[in-house]
C-alpha positions as CSV (number, residue, x, y, z in Angstrom):
1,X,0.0,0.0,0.0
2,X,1.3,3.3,-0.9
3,X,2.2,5.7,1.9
4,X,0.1,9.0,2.5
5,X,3.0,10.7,3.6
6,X,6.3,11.4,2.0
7,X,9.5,10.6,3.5
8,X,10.1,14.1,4.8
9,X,6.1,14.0,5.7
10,X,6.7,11.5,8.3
11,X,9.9,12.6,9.5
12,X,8.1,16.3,10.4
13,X,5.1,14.6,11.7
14,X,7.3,12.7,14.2
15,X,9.2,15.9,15.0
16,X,5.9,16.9,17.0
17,X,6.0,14.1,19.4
18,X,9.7,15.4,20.9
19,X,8.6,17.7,24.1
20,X,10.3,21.1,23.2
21,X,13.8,20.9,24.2
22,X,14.7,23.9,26.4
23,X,16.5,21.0,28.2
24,X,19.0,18.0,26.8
25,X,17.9,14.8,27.0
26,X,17.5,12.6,29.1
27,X,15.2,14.8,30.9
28,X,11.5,13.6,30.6
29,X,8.5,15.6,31.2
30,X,6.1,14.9,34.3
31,X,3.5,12.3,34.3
32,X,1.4,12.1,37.7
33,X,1.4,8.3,37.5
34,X,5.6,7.5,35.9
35,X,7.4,10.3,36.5
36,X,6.7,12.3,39.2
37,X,10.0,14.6,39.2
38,X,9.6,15.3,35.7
39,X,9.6,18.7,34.0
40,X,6.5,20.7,34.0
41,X,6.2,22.6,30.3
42,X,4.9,25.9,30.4
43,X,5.4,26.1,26.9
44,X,2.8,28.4,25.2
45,X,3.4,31.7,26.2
46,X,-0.1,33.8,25.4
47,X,-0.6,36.8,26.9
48,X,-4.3,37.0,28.3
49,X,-5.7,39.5,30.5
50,X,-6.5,37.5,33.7
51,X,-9.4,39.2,35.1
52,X,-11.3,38.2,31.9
53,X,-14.0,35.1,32.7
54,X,-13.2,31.9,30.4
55,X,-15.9,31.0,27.8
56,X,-17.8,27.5,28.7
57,X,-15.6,26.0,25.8
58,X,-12.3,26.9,26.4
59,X,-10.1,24.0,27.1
60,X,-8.9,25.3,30.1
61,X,-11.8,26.7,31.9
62,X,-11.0,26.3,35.3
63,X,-8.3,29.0,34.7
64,X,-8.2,32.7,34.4
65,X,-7.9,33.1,30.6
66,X,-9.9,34.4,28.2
67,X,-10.8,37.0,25.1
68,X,-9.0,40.1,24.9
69,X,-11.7,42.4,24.7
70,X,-9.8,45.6,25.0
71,X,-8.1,44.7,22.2
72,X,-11.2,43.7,20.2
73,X,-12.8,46.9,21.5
74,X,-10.4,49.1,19.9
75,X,-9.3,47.3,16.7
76,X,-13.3,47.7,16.3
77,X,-13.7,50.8,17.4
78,X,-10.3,52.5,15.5
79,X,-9.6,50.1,12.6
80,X,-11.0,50.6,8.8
81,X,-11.0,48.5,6.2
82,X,-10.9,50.5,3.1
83,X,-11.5,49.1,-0.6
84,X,-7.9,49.1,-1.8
85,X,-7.4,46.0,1.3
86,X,-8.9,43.4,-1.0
87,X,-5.9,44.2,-3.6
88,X,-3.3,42.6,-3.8
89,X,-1.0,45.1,-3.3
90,X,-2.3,46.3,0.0
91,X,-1.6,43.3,1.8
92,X,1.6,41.8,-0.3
93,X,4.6,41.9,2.2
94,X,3.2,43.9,4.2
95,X,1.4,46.2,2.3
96,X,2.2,50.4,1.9
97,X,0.9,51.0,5.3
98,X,2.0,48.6,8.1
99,X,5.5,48.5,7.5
100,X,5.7,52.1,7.7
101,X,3.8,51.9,11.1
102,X,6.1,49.2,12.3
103,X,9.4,51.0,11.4
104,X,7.5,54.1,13.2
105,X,7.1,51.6,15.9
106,X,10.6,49.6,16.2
107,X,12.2,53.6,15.7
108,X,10.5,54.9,18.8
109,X,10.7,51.6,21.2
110,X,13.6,50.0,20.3
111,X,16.0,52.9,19.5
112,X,17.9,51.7,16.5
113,X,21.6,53.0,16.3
114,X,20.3,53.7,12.2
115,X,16.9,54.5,11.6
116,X,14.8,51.9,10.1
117,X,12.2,52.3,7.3
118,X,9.7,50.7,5.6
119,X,11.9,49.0,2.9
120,X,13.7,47.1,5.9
121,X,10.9,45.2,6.9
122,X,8.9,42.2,5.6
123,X,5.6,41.3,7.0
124,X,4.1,37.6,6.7
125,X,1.9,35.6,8.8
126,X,3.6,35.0,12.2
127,X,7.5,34.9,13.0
128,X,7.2,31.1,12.2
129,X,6.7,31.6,8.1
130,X,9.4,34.4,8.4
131,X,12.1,31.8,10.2
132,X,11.3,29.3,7.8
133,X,11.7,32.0,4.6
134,X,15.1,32.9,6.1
135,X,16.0,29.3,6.6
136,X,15.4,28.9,2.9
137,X,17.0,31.9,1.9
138,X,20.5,31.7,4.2
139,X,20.9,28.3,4.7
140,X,21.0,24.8,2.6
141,X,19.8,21.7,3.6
142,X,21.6,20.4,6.4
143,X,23.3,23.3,7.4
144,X,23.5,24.5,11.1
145,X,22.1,27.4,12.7
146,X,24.2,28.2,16.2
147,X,21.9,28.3,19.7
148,X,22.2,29.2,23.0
149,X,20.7,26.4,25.5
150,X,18.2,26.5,26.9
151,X,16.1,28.6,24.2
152,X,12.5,27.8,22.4
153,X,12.5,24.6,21.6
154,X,10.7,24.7,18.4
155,X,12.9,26.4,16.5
156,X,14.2,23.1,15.6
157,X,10.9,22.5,13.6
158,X,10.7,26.2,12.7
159,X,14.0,26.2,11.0
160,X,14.0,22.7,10.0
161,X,10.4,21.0,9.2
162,X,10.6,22.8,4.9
163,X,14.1,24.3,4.9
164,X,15.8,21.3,6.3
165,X,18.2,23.7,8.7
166,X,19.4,22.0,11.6
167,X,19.7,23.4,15.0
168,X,23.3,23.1,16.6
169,X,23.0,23.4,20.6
170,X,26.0,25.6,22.3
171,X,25.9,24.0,25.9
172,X,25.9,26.6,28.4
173,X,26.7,24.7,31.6
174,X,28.3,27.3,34.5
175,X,28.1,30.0,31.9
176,X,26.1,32.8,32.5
177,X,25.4,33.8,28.5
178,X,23.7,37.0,29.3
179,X,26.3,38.0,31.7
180,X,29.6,36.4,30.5
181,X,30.7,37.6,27.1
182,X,33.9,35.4,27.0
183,X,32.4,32.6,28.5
184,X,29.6,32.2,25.7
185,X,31.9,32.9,22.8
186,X,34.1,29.8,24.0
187,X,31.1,27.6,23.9
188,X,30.3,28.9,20.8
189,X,33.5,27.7,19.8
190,X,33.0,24.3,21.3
191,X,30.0,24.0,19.4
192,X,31.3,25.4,16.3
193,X,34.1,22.9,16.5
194,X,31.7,20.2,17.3
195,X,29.4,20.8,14.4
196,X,32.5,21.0,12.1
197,X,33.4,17.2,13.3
198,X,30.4,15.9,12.3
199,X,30.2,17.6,8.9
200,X,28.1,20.7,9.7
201,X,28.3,23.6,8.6
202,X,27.5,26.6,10.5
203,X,25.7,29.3,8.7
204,X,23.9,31.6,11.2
205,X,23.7,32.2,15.0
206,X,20.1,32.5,16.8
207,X,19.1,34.4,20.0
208,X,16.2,35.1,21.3
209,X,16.7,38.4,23.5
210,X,14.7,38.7,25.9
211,X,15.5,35.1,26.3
212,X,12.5,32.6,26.0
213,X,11.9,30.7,28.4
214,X,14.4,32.7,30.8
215,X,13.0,36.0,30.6
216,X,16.6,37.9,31.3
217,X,18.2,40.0,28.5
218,X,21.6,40.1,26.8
219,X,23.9,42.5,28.6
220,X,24.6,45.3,25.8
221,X,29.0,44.4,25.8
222,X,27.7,40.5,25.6
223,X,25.4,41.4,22.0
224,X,28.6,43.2,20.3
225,X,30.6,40.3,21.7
226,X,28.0,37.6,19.8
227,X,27.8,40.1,16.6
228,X,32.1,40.1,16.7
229,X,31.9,36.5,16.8
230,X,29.6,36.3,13.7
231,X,31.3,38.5,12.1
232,X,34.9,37.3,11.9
233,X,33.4,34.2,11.0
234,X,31.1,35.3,8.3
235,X,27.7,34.5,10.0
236,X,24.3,35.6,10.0
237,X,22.9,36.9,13.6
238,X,19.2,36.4,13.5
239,X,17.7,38.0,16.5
240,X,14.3,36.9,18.0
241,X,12.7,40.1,20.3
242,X,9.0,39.2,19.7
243,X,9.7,39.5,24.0
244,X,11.1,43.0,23.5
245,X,8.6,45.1,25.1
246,X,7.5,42.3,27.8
247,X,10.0,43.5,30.9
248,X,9.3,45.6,33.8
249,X,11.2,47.7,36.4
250,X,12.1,45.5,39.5
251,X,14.2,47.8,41.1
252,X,16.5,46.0,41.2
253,X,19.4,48.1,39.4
254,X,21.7,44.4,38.4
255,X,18.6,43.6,36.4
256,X,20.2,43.7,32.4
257,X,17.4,45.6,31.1
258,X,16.4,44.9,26.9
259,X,18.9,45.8,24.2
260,X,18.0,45.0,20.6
261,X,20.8,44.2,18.0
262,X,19.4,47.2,16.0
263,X,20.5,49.8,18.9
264,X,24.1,48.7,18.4
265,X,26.2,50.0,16.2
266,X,27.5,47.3,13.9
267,X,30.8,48.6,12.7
268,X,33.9,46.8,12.9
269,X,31.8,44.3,14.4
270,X,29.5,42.5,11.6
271,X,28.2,43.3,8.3
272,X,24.4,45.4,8.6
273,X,23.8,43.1,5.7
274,X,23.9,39.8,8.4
275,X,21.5,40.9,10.9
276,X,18.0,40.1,11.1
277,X,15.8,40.8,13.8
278,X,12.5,39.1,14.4
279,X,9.4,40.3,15.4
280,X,5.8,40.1,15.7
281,X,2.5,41.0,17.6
282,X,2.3,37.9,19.5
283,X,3.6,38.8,22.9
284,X,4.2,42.8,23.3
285,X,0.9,43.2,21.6
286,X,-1.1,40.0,23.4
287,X,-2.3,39.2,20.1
288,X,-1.3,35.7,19.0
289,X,-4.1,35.0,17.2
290,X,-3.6,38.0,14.4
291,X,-0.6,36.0,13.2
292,X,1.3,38.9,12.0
293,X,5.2,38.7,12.0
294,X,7.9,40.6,10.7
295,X,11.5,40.2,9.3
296,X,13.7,43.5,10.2
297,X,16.6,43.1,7.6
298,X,19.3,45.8,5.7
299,X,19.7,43.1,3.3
300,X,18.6,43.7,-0.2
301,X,19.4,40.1,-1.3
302,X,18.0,38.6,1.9
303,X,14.7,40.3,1.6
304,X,14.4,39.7,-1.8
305,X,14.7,35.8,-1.5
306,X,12.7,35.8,1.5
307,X,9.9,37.5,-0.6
308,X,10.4,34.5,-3.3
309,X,9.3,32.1,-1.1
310,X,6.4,34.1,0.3
């Protein structure tokens, strides 16, 4: 009998069984009967208003969860639809209008060292079909992208389910990555030497700053050291901030607060042309379900092959 699935059909299906690895193995996730000092996965991270009741339906109903009808209340309230939306070219990429308001956005909040505009940023449905249109456009099939552990598990699937990019682990053990500069480049190195050994070649480095599922930021002399290192070695850095609005004053003035890779300047350090930024409405916004996401890239010849595969 012929398969329904292609090879590469089953091997992704398969991939969704693995619980997210923000750990290595062999750690094993709780179970109330076999494992009872297993790990606990608080894995989806929606922001919902708590004080919102749960509808009957919801799948978790005996928690505070729920609609997020402010937001509803003022995308209904503020938001227009005009004719030209059901164009094509109001909504291509991004359309005219919301990458302006992004760039707007990313200018004022995130405080790039150079300004960025419209023409820098691609929009698509999520962050996950932008990783996977810079997987396809950076990286080959079984090349490695370089990650900090413990990080979001499923950029494994992300990266790798259609673009066939593998994720190379940098172990972190005693190293405090956000803290240490020297100490995270080394293990970069161990990992870069690692993946050389087994015939993998490194073609990009990922972060996700603020860190998911750690919450803490990248000390600002800690980024230039990680852009240096991807630089010398002719690397992309692709940075994930969908978290970079999400932090709070503590008080507590040792707290790293949230630097993006756009407010450093890049010279003598890396190329503009080999750092991406990722970002989205998901988390800063509390809007998960709107599934918009966007690319921040200088690169011409990046955004035009990440367009290609839209």
């Amino acid at each position: 009998m012929a398969s329904i699935l292609s090879t590469r059909g089953r091997e992704n299906l398969s991939g969704l069984d693995i619980p997210w690895r923000f750990v290595p193995p062999p750690a094993k996730l709780y179970n109330k009967t076999t494992n009872h000092s297993g790990l606990i996965s608080f894995a989806t991270a929606e922001h919902v208003c708590p004080h919102f009741p749960v509808p009957s339906h919801h799948p978790i109903n005996d928690l505070q969860a729920g609609p997020q009808e402010e937001l509803a209340k003022y995308v209904h309230e503020n938001v227009k639809i005009p004719p030209e939306a059901y164009m094509y070219s109001f909504s291509s990429s991004g359309g005219p209008r919301f990458p302006t308001a992004m760039a707007n956005f990313l200018n004022t909040q995130f405080r790039p060292f150079t300004p960025i505009y419209a023409s820098n940023i691609l929009t698509a449905s999520g962050v996950t079909p932008i990783e996977n249109m810079l997987a396809f456009s950076i990286t080959d099939p079984g090349d490695g992208i370089l990650v900090p552990r413990p990080i979001y598990g499923r950029f494994e699937l992300d990266f790798g389910n259609e673009a066939r990019a593998k994720i190379v682990y940098a172990e972190m053990g005693d190293v405090d990555a956000f803290l240490d500069e020297e100490g995270l480049v080394r293990k970069f190195e161990e990992a870069l030497k690692r993946a050389k050994d087994e015939g993998v070649g490194i073609r990009a480095v990922l972060i996700a700053n603020p860190s998911n599922p750690l919450g803490r930021c990248y000390k600002k002399g800690v980024l230039r050291g990680i852009m240096r290192f991807c630089g010398v070695r002719g690397l992309h850095l692709i940075s994930d901030e969908v978290f970079g609005l999400t932090v709070f004053e503590t008080g507590d003035n040792d707290v790293i607060p949230f630097t993006s890779v756009l407010a450093i300047n890049a010279e003598g350090l890396i190329g503009k042309e080999f750092v991406h930024v990722l970002y989205g409405m998901s988390k800063d916004f509390g809007a998960a379900g709107l599934r918009l996401g966007c690319l921040v890239t200088r690169s011409e010849a990046v955004m035009g092959a990440c367009r290609a595969v839209m």
